[in-house]
N, C-alpha and C positions, 0 to 999 in steps of 0.2 A: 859645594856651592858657597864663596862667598858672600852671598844676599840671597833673600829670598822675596816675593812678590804676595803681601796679602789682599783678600779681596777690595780693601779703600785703595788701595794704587791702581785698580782698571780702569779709573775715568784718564789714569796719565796714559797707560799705555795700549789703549783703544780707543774708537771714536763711536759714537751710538749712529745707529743706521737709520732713516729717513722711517721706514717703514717695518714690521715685519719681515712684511714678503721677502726682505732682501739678505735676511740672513742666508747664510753658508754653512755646507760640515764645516766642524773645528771652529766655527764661527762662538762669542761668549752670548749666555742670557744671562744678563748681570743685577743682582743690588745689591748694596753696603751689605756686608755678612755671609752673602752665599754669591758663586758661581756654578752657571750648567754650561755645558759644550754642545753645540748642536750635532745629533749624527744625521738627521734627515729631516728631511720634512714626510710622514706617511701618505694614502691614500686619501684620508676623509680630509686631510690640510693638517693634522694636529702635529704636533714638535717632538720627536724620541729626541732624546739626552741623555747625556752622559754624567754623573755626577759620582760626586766621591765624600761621602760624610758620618758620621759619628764616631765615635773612640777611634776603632780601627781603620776609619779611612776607608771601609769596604766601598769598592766602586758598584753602582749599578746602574741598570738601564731603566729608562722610564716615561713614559709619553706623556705633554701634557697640552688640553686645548690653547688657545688664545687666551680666552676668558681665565683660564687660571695661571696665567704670569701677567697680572694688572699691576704687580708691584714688581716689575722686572724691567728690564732694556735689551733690546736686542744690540750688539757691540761688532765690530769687528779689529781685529788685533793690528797694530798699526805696522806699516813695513814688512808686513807679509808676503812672502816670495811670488808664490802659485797659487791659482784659486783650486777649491778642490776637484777631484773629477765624481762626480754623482751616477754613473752608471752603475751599478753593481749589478755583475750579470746575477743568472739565476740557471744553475745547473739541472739538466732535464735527464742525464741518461748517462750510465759507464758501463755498457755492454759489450758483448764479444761479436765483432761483427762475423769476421772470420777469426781461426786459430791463430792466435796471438796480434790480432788486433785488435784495439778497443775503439768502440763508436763513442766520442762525447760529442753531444750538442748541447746548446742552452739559451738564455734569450738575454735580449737588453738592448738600453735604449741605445742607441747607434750615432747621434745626433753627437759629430766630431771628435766619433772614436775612429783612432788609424789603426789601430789592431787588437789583439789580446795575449797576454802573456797566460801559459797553461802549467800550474804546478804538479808535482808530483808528491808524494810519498809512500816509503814501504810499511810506516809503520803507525800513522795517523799525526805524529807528531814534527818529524822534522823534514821541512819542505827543502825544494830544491824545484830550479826550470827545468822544465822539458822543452818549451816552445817557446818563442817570443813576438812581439808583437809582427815583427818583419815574415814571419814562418808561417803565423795566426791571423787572416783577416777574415774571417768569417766567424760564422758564429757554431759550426757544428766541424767536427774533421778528425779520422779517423788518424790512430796513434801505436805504434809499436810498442808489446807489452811481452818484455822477457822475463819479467818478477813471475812468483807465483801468486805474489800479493799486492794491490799497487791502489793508492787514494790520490783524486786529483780534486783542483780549484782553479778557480780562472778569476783573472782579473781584467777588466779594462783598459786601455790604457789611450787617452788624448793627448792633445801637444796643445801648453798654453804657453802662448810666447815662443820664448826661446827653450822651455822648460816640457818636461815628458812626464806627464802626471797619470799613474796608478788609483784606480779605487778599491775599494774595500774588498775583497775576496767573496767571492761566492760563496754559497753554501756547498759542502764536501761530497764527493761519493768513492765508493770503490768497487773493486772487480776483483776476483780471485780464477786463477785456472783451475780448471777440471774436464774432463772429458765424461765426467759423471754429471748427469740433470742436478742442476743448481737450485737455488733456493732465492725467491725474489728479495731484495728491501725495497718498499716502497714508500717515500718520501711525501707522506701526504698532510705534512706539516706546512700552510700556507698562511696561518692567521698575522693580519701585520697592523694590529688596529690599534687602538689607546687602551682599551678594556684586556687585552691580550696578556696571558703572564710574561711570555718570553720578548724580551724586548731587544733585545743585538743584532747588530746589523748583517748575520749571517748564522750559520749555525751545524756545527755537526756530526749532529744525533747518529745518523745513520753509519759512522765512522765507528761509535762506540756497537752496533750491532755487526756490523762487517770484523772487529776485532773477537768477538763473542761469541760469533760463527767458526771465524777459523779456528779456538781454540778449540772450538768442538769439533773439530776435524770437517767440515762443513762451507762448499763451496757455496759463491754468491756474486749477484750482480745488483746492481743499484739503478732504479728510477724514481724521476716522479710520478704523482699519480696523473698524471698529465698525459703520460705516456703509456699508460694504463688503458686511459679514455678513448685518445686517439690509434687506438689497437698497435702500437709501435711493437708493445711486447704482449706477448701472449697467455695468461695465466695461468692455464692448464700446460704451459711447456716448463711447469716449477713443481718440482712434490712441496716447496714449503713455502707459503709467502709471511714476511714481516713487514705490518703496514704500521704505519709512526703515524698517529694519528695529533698527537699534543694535545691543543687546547681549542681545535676546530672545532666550531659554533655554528649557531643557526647563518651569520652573515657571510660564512665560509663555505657551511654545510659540511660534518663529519664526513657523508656518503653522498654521493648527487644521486640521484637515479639511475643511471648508466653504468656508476659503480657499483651500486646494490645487483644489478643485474650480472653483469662480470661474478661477481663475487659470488653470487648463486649459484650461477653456472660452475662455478672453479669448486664449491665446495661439491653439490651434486654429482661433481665428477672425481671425490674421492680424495681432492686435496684438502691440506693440513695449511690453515689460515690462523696466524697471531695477531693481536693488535690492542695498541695501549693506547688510552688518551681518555684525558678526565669533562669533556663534554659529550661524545655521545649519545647515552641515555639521555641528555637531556636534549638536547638538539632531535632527535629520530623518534626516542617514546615521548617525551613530554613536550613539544614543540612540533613534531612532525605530522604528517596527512597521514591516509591509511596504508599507503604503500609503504610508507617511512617505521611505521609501527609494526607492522609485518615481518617487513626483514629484521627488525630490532627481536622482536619475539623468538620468531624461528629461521634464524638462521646467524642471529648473536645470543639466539638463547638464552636470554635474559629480562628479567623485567625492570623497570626502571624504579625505583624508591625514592631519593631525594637528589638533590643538587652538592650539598654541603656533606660531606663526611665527617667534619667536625675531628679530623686527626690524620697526620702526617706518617705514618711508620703502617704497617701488613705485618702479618704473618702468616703461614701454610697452614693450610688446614690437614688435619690427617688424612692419611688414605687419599690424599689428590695428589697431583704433580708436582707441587709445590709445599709437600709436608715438611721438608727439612730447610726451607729457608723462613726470615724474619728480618725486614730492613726500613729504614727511613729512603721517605723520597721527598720532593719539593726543593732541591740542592742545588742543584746546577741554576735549574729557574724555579722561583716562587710557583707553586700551586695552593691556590687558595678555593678551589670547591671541583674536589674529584668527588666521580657520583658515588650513589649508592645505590649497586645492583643485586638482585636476587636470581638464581639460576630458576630456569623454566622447560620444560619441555626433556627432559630429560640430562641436561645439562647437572652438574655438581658445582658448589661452590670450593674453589681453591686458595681464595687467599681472602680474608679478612682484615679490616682496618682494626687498630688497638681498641676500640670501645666497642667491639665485637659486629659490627656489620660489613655486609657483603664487599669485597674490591674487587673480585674477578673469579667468574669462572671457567669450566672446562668443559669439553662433549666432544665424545667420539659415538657415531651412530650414522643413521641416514640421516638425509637434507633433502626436504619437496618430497615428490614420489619420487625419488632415484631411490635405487638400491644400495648402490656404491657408499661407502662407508668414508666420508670426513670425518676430522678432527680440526676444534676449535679451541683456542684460550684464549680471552677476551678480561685484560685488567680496565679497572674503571679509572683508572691515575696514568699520567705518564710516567714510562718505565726511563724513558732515557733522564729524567731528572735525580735518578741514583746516582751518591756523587762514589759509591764505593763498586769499585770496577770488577773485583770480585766476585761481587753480589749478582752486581748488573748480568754479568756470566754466566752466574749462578742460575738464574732464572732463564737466559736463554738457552743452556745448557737439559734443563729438567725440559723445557717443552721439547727441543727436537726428541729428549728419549721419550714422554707420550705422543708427539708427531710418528712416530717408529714403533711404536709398543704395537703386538697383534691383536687383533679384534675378528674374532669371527662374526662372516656375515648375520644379519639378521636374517636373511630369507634363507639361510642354508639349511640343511638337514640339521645340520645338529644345533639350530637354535629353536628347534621343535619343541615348544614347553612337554614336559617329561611328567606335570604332575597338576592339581590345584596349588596354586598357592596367594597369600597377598603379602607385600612387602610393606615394611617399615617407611611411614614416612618420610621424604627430605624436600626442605631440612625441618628438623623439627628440633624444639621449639622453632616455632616460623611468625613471621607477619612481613607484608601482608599475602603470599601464596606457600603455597607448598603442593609437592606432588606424590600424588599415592600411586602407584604400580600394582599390578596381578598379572596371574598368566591364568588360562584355560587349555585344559587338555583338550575337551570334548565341548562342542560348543550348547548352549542354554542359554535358561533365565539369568539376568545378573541383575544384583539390586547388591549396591551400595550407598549407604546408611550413616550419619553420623548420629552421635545420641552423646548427651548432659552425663554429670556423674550421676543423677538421680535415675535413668534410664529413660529419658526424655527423648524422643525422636526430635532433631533441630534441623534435619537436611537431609535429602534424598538427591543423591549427586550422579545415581545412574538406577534406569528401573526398564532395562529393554533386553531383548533376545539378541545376544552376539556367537562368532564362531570362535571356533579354537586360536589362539592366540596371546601376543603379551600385548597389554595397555596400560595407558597413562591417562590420571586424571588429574588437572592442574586445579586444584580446589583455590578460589581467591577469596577470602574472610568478606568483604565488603558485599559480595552477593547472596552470602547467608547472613550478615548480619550476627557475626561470632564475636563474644565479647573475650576477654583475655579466662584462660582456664583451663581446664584439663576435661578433653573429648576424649569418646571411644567411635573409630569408627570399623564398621562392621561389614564385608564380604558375603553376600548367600548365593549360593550357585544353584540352580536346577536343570537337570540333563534327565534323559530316557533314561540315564543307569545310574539315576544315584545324583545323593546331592553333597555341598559343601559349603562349610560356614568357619569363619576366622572374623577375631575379634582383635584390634590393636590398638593402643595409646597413643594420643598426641595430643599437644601445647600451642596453644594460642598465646604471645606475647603480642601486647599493645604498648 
């Protein structure tokens, strides 16, 4: 370039707009020293933009209300060809309707669109047309799929003027062949607010899961969770579902009600459910009603701790599914408060944050009274913000092999407990739960007992006649009133033939 344009040259070569309102994408938010680009206007009214600043010039995305650009101008660039097109659809679904055709539909506002152009790719990264706006006027239409791997996007496209103007690309999905039951992704990333990490005008996550899948040899089809709701797809017709949760909030809602029930039903019935997203626990246990607190307990098996994790990087815990990996996330998009969860109910903790609290656990068992045996792993961060692809693989890689690992039933014969015993608690050192387990051969008296290093009795956590059996007790410090220290808690059994007594250590940190 011969010349270049700093920010004191936009009052020559832009004029300031009358109002707000009247800005445009691509449109400048201008003063002396800094320029923003506008990409939208969002829902609640506020401004995402586009900027590019400090040493490196890193660009990023970022929303901000009225009230905080009082010392800015709304501009428009002068001699500007085409105004922009603002539709940006919103992809719903890339399914198989039949053998080798794929179903996309998706929405947008239609207000002086003539059609829509539908991209392809094999490989998530380099596009090419399928359709064009003359082939494309609707908004759903079923598409010949000879890959065995294929990602699509859609664009809009209006006529201004004399001119054929394109918007922004939808958010991505893909499809892979198999005549083998598939594995769902479900796209349940919808937050579009000012508070929101992810701020771009599209996004996609679910590309980096559909790449992660096939290397694990592992078909799959891609919706939203829209189509979830409106029963389009069927949960129980998938052995695996990957639900993308992000940074959905109490104004989004992680789960609606209708999903919590789906998903009860999907696991009850023996399916293997993933899902990452760093609000959650706080949206469903600390924000939510009782139905919302429920499913978060037993059936994300988890209890909620705090909002802020207070550190960016995990690593595996041993002995879980995730023992051999350790990564950074917050990359792709800023995460600034992944929760902190504790496993409950029989659940294990598998990945911890670096200053050692809970990120995500695991659990294979039953779900409700079913019998039927799910599997769960549930991170407290979003996973698609790993900017290392490897990793990212890495970890979708170790769930499908505990998605698959065998588990004999609980109500089978040979999960018949064989002896007395009581088990070690987890996790221990713990706050603020943990859980203790035993089994019974022959059924009795059970009194379980905590006691001080002095041999103090502090808690009497079970003192009734049960049958033969394995149990769990979710002990929470806050209902005994447990200060930080070293407890013993104590097992007595009494039966017709005989009794039993075990005695085991464990840690209260505060």
């Amino acid at each position: 370039m011969g010349s270049h344009y700093s920010t004191s040259s936009m009052p020559a070569i832009t004029t300031q707009y009358a109002s707000w309102n009247d800005l445009q994408p691509g449109d400048a938010i201008h003063k002396i020293g800094h320029v923003r680009l506008l990409v939208n206007r969002t829902a609640n009214g506020s401004f995402r933009v586009v900027e590019s600043s400090a040493r490196g010039w890193d660009v990023s995305y970022w929303s901000y209300a009225a009230s905080d650009l009082t010392t800015y101008t709304p501009r428009y660039y002068n001699n500007m060809e085409t105004a922009a097109n603002t539709s940006q659809p919103n992809l719903l679904q890339a399914i198989e309707q039949l053998e080798g055709i794929v179903s996309l539909s998706w929405t947008c506002d239609t207000t002086n669109i003539i059609g829509y152009r539908v991209y392809h790719s094999l490989n998530g990264s380099t596009w090419n047309l399928a359709l064009d706006e003359k082939l494309c006027t609707k908004t759903e239409i079923n598409i010949g799929n000879e890959n065995e791997i294929e990602y699509f996007r859609i664009a809009s496209v209006k006529k201004s003027g004399s001119d054929i103007v394109e918007s922004n690309w939808s958010n991505s999905m893909g499809i892979s062949k198999s005549t083998l039951k598939k594995c769902l992704i479900v796209d349940g990333f919808k937050r579009n607010d000012q508070a929101g990490s992810w701020q771009g005008p599209g996004h996609i996550f679910s590309i980096k899961y559909g790449i992660a899948l096939t290397a694990a040899s592992t078909a799959f089809e891609t919706v939203s969770n829209t189509k979830v709701i409106d029963s389009t797809v069927q949960l129980n017709n998938y052995e695996m579902i990957f639900w993308i949760s992000g940074d959905e909030s109490t104004v989004d809602e992680s789960f609606s009600l209708k999903e919590q029930t789906l998903i009860k039903n999907y696991l009850e019935n023996g399916g293997s459910f993933f899902v990452s997203g760093s609000e959650i626990g706080w949206d469903l246990s600390n924000k939510g009603d009782a139905a919302d607190k429920d499913f978060y307990k037993n059936y994300l098996k988890s209890v909620y701790v705090s909002d802020d994790a207070g550190a960016n990087s995990v690593s595996g815990v041993q002995n879980s599914s995730m023992s051999d990996v350790q990564f950074y996330f917050g990359q792709t998009y800023e995460e600034d408060y992944p929760d902190v969860v504790n496993p409950t109910g029989g659940s294990i903790q598998c990945l911890k944050y670096a200053n050692g609290v809970g990120a995500g656990n695991q659990y294979a068992g039953t779900f409700g009274n079913s019998k039927e045996i799910g599997r769960l792993i549930y991170l407290a961060f979003p996973l698609e913000t790993v900017a290392d692809d490897s990793l990212f693989n890495k970890v979708i890689s170790n769930s499908i092999v505990f998605f698959n690992s065998s588990i004999s039933s609980v109500t089978g014969e040979d999960q018949k407990p064989t002896g007395f015993s009581l088990n070690q608690n987890y996790p221990n050192p713990f706050n603020p739960t943990t859980v203790i387990s035993w089994q019974l051969v022959a059924g009795g008296h059970v009194s379980l007992k905590v006691y001080d290093l002095l041999g103090n009795e502090v808690a009497t956590l079970v003192n009734e006649v049960k049958q033969a059996g394995r149990y769990n007790y979710e002990l929470e410090i806050r209902n005994y009133e447990l200060s930080s220290g070293v407890y013993f808690y104590q097992l007595r059994i009494n039966t017709a033939k005989g009794g039993f007594v075990e005695t085991r250590k464990m840690t209260v940190l505060k």
